[in-house]
BAMARVO-793261 format. One line per 4 residues: number of its first residue (from 1); their letters; for each residue x, y, z of N, C-alpha, C. Coordinates in Angstrom, 3 decimals, padded with zeros to 6 digits. Example, Ala and Ser with C-alpha at 12.3 -4.5 7.8 and 13.67 -1.06 7.14 Angstrom:
<atoms>
1) as) 013.190/-005.690/007.800/012.300/-004.500/007.800/013.200/-003.300/007.800 ~ 012.850/-002.250/007.080/013.670/-001.060/007.140/012.900/000.030/007.870
</atoms>
This chain:
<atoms>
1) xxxx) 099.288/100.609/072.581/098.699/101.125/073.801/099.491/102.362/074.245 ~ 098.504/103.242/074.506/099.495/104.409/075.157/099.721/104.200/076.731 ~ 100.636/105.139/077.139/101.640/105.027/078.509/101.301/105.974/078.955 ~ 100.940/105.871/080.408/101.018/107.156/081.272/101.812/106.522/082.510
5) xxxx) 102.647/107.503/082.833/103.664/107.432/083.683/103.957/108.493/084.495 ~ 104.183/108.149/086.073/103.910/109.370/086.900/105.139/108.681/088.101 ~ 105.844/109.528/089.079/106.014/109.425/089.969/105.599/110.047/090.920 ~ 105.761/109.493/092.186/105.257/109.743/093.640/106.567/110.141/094.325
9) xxxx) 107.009/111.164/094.772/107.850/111.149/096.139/107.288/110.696/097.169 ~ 108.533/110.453/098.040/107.612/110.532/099.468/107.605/108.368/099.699 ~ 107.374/107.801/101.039/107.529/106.811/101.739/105.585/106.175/101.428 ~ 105.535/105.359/100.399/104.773/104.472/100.368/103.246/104.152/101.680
13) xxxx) 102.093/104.374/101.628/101.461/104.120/102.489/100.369/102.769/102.312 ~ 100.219/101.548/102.611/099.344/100.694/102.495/098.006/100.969/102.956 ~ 096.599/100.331/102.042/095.620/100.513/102.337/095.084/100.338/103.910 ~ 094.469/100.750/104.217/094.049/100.504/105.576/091.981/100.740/105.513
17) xxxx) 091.669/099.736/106.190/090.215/100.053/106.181/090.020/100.787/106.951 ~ 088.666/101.577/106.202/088.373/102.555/107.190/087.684/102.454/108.479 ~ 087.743/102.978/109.641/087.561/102.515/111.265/086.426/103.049/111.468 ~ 085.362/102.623/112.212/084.617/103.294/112.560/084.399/104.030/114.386
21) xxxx) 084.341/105.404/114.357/083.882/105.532/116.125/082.935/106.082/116.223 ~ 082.897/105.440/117.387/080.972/105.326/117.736/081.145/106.273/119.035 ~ 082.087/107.000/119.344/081.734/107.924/120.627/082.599/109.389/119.971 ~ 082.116/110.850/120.492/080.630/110.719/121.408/079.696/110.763/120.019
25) xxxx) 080.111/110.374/118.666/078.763/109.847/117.905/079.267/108.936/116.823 ~ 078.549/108.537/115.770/078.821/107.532/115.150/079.730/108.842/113.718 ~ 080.855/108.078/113.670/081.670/108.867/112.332/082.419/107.581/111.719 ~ 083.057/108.136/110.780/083.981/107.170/110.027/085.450/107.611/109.588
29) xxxx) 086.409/107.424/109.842/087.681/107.923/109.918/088.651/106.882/108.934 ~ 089.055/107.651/107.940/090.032/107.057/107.185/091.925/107.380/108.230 ~ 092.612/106.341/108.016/093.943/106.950/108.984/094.565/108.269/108.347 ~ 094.791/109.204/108.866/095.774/110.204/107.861/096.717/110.629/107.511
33) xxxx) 097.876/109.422/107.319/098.772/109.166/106.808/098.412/108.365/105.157 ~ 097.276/107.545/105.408/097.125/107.369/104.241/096.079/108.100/103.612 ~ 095.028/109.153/104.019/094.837/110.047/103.599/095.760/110.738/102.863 ~ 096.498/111.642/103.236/097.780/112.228/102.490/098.694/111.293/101.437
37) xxxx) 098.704/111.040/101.380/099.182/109.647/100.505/098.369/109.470/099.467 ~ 097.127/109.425/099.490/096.528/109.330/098.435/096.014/110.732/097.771 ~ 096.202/111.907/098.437/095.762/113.077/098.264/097.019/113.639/097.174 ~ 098.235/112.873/097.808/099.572/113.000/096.683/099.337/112.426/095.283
41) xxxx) 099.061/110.952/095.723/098.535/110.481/094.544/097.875/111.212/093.319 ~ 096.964/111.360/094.181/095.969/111.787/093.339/096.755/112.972/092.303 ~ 096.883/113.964/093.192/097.512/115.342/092.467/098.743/115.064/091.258 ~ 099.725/113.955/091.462/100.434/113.557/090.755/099.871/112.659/090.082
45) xxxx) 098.940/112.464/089.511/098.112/111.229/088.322/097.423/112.771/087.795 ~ 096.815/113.465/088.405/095.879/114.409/088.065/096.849/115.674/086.715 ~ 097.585/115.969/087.085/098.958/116.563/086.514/099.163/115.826/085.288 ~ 099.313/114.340/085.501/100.068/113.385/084.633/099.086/113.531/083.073
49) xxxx) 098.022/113.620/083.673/096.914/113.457/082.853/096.431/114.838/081.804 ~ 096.527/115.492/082.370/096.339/116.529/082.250/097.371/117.177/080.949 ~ 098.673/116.479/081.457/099.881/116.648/080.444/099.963/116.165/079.340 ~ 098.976/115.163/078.956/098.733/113.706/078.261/098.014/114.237/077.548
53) xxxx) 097.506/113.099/076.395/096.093/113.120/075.750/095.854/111.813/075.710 ~ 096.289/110.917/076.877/096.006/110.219/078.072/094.236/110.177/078.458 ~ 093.795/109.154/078.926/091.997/108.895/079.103/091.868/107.870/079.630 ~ 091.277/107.760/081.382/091.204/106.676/082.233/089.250/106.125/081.259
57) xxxx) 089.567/105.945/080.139/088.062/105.075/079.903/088.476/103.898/079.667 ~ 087.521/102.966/080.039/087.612/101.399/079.836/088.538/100.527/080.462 ~ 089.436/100.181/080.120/090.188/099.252/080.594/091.505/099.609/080.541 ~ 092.608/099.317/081.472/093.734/099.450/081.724/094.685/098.923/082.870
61) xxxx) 095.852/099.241/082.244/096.841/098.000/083.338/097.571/098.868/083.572 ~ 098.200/098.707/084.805/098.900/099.236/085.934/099.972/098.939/086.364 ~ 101.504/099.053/086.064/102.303/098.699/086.419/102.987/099.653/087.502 ~ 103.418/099.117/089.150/103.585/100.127/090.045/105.230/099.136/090.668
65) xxxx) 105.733/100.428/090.977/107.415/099.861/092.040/107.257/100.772/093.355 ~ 107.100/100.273/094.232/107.562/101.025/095.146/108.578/100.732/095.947 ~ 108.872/101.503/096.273/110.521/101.568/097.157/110.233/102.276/098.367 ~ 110.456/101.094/099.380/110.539/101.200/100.868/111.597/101.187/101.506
69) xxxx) 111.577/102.270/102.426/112.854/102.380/103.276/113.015/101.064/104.097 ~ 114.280/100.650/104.076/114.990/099.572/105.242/114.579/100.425/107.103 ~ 114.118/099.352/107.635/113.657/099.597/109.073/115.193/100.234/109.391 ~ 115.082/101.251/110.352/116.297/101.930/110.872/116.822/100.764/111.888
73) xxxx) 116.252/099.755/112.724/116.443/098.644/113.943/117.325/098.258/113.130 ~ 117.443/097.683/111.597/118.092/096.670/111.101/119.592/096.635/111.218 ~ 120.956/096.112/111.392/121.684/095.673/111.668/122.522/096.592/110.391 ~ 123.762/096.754/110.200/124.150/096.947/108.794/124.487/095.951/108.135
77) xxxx) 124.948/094.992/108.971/125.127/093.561/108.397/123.864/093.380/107.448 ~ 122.432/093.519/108.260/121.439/092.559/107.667/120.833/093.942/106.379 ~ 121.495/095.262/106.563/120.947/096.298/105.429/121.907/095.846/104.070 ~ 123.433/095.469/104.154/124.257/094.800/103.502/123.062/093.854/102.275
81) xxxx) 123.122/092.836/103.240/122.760/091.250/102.550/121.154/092.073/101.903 ~ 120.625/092.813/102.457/118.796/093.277/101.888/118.807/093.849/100.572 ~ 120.115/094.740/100.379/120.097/095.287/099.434/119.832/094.632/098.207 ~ 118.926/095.635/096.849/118.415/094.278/095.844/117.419/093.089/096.202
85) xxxx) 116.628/092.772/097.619/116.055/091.674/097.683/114.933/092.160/097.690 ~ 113.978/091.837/097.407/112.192/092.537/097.499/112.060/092.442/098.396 ~ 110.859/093.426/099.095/110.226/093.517/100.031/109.964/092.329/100.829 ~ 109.739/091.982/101.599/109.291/090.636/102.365/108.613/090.833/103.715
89) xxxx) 108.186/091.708/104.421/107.624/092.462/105.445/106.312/093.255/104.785 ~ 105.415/093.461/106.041/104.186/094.520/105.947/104.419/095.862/105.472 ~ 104.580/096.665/104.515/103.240/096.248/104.197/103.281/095.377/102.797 ~ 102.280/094.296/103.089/102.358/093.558/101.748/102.220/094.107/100.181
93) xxxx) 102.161/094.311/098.958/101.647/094.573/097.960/100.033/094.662/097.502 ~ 099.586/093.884/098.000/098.054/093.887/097.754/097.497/095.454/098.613 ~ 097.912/095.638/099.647/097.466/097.067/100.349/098.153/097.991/100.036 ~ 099.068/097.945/099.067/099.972/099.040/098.458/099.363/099.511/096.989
97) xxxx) 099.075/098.353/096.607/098.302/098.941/095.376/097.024/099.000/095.479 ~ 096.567/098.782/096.585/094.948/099.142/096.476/095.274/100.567/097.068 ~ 096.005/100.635/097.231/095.789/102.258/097.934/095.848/103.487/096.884 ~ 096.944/102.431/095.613/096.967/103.686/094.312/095.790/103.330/093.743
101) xxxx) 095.206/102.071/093.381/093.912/101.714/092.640/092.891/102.490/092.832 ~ 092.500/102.713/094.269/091.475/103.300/094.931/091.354/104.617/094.467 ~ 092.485/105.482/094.136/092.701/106.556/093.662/092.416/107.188/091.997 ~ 092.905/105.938/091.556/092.963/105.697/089.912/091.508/105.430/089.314
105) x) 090.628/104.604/090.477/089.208/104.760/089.600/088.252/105.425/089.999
</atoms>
């Protein structure tokens, strides 16, 4: 199987559904933080590909890490003991990778 491999700079954004407002008319608003986020995405897969002889046809698996900053509130004590432990706070994984998925197909 071939490999395509890309990084992202930049602070992780989880999926968010899109909102709808109904004043003063009916629109649909994605948030735009994760707009931009996926607009990165994109450009850095788009590049990746491009560099490749790499081909999103058919089927494929996805292996993703992201690395989230420690809340600034946190204690140094409790940044100490975090270090090395996975994520365990919002945003969960399932809205982290739907946010690159969404992008990818």
């Amino acid at each position: 199987m071939t490999t395509l491999s890309f990084t992202v700079s930049g602070v992780p954004v989880a999926w968010q559904r899109t909102r709808v407002v109904t004043y003063p008319r009916l629109r649909f608003v994605n948030p735009t933080a994760l707009t931009e986020w996926q607009d990165q995405v994109a450009r850095v897969a788009i590049t990746a590909l491009r560099s490749s002889s790499w081909r999103l046809v058919g089927q494929y698996a996805v292996t993703a890490e992201f690395r989230l900053p420690m809340p600034p509130s946190w204690s140094n004590k409790k940044r100490l003991a975090m270090i090395g432990q996975p994520h365990a706070q919002k945003p969960d994984i399932d809205n982290l990778l739907k946010a690159v998925l969404e992008i990818m197909s």
